[in-house]
C-alpha positions in Angstrom: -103.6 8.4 27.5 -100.6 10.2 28.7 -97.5 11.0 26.1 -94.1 9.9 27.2 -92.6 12.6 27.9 -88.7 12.9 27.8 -86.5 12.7 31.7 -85.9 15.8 33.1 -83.7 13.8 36.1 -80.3 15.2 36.1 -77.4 12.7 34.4 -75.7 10.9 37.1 -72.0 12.8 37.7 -68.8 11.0 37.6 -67.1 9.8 40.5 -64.0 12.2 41.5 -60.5 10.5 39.6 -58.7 9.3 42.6 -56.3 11.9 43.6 -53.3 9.3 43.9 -53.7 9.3 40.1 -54.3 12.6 39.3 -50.8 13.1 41.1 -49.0 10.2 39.0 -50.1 11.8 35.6 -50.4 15.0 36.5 -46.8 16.7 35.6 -47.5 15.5 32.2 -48.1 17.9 29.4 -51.4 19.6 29.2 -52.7 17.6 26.0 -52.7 14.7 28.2 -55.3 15.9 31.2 -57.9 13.3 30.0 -56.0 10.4 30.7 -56.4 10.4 34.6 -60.2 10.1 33.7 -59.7 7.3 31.1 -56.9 5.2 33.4 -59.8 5.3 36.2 -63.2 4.4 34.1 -61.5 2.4 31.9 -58.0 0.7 31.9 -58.1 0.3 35.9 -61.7 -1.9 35.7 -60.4 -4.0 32.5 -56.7 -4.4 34.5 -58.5 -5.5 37.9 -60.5 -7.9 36.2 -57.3 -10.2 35.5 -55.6 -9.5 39.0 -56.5 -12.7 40.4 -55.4 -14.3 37.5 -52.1 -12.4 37.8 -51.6 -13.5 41.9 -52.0 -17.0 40.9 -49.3 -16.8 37.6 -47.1 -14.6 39.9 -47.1 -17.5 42.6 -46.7 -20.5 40.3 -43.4 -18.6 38.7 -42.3 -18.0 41.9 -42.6 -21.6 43.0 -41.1 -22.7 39.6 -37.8 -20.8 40.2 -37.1 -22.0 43.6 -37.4 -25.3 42.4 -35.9 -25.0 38.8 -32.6 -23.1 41.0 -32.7 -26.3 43.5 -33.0 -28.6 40.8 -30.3 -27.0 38.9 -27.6 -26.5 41.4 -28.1 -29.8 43.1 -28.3 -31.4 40.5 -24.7 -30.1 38.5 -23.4 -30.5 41.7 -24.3 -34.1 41.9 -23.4 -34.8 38.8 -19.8 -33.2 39.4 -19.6 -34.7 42.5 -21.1 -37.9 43.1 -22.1 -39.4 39.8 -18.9 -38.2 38.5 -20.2 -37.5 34.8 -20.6 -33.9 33.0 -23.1 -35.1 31.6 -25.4 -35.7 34.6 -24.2 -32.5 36.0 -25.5 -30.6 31.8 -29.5 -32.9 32.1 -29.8 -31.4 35.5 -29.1 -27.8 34.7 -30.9 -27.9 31.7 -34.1 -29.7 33.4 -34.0 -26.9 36.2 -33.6 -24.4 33.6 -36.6 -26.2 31.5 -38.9 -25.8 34.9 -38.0 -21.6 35.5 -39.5 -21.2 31.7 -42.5 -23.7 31.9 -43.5 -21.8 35.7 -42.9 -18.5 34.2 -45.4 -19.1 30.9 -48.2 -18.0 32.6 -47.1 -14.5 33.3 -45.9 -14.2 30.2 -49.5 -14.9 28.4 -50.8 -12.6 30.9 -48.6 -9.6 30.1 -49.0 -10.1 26.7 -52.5 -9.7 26.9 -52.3 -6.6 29.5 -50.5 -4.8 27.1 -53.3 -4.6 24.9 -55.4 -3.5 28.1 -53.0 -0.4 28.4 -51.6 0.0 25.1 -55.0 0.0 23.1 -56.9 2.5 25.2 -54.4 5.2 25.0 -53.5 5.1 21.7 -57.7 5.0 20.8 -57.6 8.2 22.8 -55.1 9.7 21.3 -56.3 8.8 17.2 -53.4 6.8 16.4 -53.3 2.7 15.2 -50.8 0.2 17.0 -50.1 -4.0 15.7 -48.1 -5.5 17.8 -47.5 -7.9 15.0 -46.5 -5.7 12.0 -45.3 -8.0 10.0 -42.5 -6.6 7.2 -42.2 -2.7 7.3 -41.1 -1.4 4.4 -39.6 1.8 5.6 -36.7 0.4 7.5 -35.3 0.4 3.6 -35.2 4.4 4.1 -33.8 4.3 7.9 -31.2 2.4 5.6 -30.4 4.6 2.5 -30.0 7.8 4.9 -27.5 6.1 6.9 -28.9 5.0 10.4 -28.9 2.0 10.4 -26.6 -0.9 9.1 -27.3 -3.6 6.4 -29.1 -6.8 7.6 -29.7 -10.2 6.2 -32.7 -11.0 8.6 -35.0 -8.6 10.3 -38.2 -8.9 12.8 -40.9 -6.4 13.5 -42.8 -5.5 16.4 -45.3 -3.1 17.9 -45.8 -0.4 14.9 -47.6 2.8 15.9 -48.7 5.5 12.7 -50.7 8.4 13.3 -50.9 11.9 12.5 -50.3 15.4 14.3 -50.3 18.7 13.5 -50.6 17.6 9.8 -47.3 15.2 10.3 -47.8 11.9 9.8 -45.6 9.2 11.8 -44.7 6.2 12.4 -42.7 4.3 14.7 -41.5 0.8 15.0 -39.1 -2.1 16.7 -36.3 -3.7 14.2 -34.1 -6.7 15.6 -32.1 -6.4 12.3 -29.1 -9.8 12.0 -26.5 -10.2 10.0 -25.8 -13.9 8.8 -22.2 -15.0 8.2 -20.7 -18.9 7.4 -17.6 -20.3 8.1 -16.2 -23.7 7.0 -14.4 -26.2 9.5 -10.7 -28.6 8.5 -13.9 -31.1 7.7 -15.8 -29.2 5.2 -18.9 -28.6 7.7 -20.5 -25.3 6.8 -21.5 -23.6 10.3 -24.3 -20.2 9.9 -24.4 -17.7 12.8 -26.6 -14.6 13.2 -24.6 -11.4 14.4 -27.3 -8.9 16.0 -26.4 -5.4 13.8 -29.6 -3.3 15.0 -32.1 -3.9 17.8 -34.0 -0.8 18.8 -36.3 1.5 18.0 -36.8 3.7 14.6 -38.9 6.7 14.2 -40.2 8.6 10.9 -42.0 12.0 10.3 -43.2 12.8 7.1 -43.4 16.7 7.0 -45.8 18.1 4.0 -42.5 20.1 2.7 -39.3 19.2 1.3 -35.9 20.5 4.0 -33.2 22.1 1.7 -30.6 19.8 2.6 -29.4 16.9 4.3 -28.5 17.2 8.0 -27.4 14.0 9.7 -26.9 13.6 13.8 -24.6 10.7 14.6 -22.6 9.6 17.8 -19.3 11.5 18.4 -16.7 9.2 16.8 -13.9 10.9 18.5 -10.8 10.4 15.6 -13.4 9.0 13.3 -15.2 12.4 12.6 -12.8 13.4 10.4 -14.2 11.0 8.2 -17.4 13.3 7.9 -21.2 12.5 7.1 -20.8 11.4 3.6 -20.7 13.2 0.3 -21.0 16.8 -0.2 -21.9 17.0 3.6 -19.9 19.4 6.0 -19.8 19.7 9.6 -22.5 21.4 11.4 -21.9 24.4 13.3 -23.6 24.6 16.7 -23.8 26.5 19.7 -25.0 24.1 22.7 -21.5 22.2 23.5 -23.5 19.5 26.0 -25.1 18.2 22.5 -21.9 18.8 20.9 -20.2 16.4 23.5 -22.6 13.9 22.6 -23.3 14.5 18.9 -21.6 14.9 15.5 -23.9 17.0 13.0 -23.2 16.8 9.5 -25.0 19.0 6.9 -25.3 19.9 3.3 -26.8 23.3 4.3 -25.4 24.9 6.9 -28.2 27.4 7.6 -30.7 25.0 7.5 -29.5 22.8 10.4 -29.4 26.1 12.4 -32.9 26.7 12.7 -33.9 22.7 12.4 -31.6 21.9 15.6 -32.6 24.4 17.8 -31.8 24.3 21.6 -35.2 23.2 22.5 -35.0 20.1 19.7 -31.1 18.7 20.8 -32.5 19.0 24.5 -35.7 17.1 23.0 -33.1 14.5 21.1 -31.1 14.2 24.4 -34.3 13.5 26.8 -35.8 11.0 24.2 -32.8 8.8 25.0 -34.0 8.6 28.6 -37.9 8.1 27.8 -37.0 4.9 25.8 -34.1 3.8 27.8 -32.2 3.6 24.7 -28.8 5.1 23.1 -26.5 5.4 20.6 -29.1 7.8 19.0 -29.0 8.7 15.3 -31.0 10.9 13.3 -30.9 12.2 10.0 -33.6 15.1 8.0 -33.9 14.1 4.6 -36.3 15.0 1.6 -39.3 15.9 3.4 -38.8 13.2 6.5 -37.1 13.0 9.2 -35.2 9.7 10.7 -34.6 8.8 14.1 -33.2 5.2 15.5 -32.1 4.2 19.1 -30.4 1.1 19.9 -31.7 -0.6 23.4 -35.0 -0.1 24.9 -38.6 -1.8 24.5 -41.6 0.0 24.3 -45.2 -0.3 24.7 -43.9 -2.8 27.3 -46.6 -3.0 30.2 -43.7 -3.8 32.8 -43.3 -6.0 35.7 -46.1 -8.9 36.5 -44.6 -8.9 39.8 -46.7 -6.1 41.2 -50.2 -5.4 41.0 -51.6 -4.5 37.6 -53.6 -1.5 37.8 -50.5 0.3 39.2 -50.5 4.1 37.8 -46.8 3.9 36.8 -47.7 1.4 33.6 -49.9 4.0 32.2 -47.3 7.0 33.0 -44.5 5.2 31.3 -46.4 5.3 28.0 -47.8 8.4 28.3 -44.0 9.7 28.7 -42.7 7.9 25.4 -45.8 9.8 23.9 -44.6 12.8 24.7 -41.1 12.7 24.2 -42.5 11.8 20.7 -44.5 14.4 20.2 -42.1 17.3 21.3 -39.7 16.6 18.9 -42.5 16.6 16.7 -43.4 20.5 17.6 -39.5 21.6 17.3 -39.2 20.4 14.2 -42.2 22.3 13.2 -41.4 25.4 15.0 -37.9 25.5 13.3 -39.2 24.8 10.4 -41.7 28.1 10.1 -39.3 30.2 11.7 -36.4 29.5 8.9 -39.3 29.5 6.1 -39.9 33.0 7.6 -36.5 34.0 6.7 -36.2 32.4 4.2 -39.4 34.4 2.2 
């Protein structure tokens, strides 16, 4: 009776990555020259699965916004013009209106649930956690108390990413922060409204040592500069004028913010603006952390239903907010050694 005996068959190779997306991801930093491989074996299958499903959502929205427009238009125009009552003309539009969002509610369920089919590998791959539903985050207290971001009454959360690099942790996070205010009518009638203060994005890195001061990075106020950064906080002297047209730097140590805002980290500031399609960038180094918000932009977003899902772009568009992310990550850190050299 004959021992099994163990396979001495070579292992199957892996099909060549398709070289259309080897192209798409392939100016992207170095760190990131696994992801060709994982968008083919793995994102592309799981996205191709649901394109049918996507043809037939795209087609009934389509459908739905012809006829919600007709609807709409004729409809306000008959009531203007023929029934000769605004309130005709208000049922129609709103009925048309009512049919655009009912067709549409299928491509919203779907990219809601391709988001996690993009979103979920990459982040896996790259050892970090994501909810899209975070709940309360507690740290938008400290985005706060540094000065980045105004007081709120009512605030929503949305698609949280922590992780760690280069022993920094991080976190990152979506704030639609309101503002409630009342007013009372001749009547008495006490009317509440919800002012949008904040809606954006908001960035922390927790560095494993204290910075010497406080340095914060605001918008250019033009006559309001003179009002400073706050208390004991002087203007920061720089020597790249494109940031300075931009930026206003404020800073209780002076030589500190030299070698924390080096060329490489206000280019790095400047280009993470573009990656998140925000603005109005802020930023302020405090204790051992560093603060970032951007008003505008939504990531993690996994971009139009209108074209076909496994489309390369989806997965470059993350992988870009990545590494904006993680080059200001590796300035900070390189300015950081280079001013503890000097400073021992």
């Amino acid at each position: 009776m004959s021992q099994d005996m163990p396979s001495t068959d070579p292992l199957p190779s892996q099909p060549p990555v398709d070289p259309d997306v080897v192209k798409a991801l392939g100016d992207l930093p170095e760190e990131f020259r696994e992801f060709p491989r994982l968008f083919q074996d793995e994102i592309r299958p799981a996205l191709l699965t649901r394109e049918a499903e996507r043809q037939v959502a795209v087609a009934k929205a389509r459908q739905a916004r012809y006829v919600g427009i007709a609807v709409a238009v004729i409809g306000a125009l008959a009531g203007v013009f023929l029934v000769r009552h605004p309130l005709a003309a208000i049922i129609a539009v709103v009925v048309g209106v009512g049919y655009l969002y009912w067709g549409g509610r299928d491509v919203r369920r779907l990219g809601k649930e391709a988001k996690d089919l993009i979103v979920l590998p990459v982040v896996r791959k790259l050892g970090l956690q994501f909810l899209a539903e975070p709940g309360s985050v507690d740290s938008i207290y400290k985005h706060h108390d540094v000065g980045i971001v105004p007081s709120w009454d009512r605030a929503n959360y949305e698609d949280r990413l922590t992780g760690r690099r280069k022993g920094v942790d991080f976190e990152l996070f979506e704030a639609h922060l309101e503002e409630r205010s009342t007013s009372t009518d001749s009547k008495g009638n006490t009317q509440t409204r919800w002012r949008t203060v904040f809606k954006g994005q908001c960035l922390r890195f927790e560095f494993s040592k204290r910075f010497y001061g406080r340095t914060l990075i605001t918008r250019d106020s033009g006559f309001f500069n003179r009002f400073g950064g706050g208390k004991g906080m002087s203007r920061a002297m720089l020597e790249d004028p494109v940031f300075e047209k931009i930026f206003e730097v404020y800073t209780t140590d002076q030589v500190e913010s030299r070698y924390l805002l080096t060329p490489d980290l206000m280019q790095n500031l400047v280009d993470l603006e573009k990656a998140f399609h925000g603005g109005r960038l802020k930023a302020c180094f405090d204790g051992g952390e560093m603060f970032i918000t951007l008003e505008g932009g939504n990531l993690f977003e996994p971009g139009s239903m209108f074209k076909p899902l496994d489309s390369v772009d989806r997965v470059r568009e993350l992988l870009t907010d990545f590494a904006a992310i993680f080059r200001i990550m590796d300035a900070v850190i390189i300015g950081r050694a280079r001013e503890g050299q000097v400073r021992d």
